[in-house]
N, C-alpha and C positions, 0 to 999 in steps of 0.2 A: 504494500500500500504506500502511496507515494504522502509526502508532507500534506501537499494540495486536498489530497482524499480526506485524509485525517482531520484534517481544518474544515472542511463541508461537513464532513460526517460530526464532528464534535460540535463545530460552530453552534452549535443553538444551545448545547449543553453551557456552554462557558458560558453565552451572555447571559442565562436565566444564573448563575451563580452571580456574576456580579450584579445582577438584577436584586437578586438576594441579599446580595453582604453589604451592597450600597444602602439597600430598605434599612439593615438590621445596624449599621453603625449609623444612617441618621435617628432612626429608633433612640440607641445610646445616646446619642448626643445632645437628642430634643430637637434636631432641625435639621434639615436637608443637607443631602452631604453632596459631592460631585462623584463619580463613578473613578475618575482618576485620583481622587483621595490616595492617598499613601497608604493607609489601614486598609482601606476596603481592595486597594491590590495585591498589600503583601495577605490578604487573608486569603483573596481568590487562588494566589499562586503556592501557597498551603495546600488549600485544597486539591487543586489540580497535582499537584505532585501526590498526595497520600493517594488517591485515587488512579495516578498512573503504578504507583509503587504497589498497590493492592492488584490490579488488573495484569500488572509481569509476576507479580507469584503465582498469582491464580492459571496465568499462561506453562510457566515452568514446571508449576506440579503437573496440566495437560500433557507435556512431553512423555 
């Protein structure tokens, strides 16, 4: 699977995450935050790694 596939195929996963983490840190804040926030990206970029790191074990035990 090429980058390009990967980025289609996930694309809509990522942007409901920061959809999410932008909602849930203006939440914390009391007021609207920007999606490029600092918090709400290094939260996204958390997420997306624990989530790649779960989906290659889950691969590796398949072999």
């Amino acid at each position: 699977m090429s980058v390009a596939d990967l980025v289609k195929r996930e694309g809509p996963w990522i942007k409901k995450i920061i959809a999410d983490e932008t909602w849930l840190c203006g939440e914390r804040r009391g007021k609207p935050v920007d999606p490029k926030d600092k918090e709400v990206q290094d939260k996204v970029c958390d997420i997306i790694i624990e989530k790649s790191s779960d989906l290659r074990r889950l691969a590796e035990r398949a072999d």
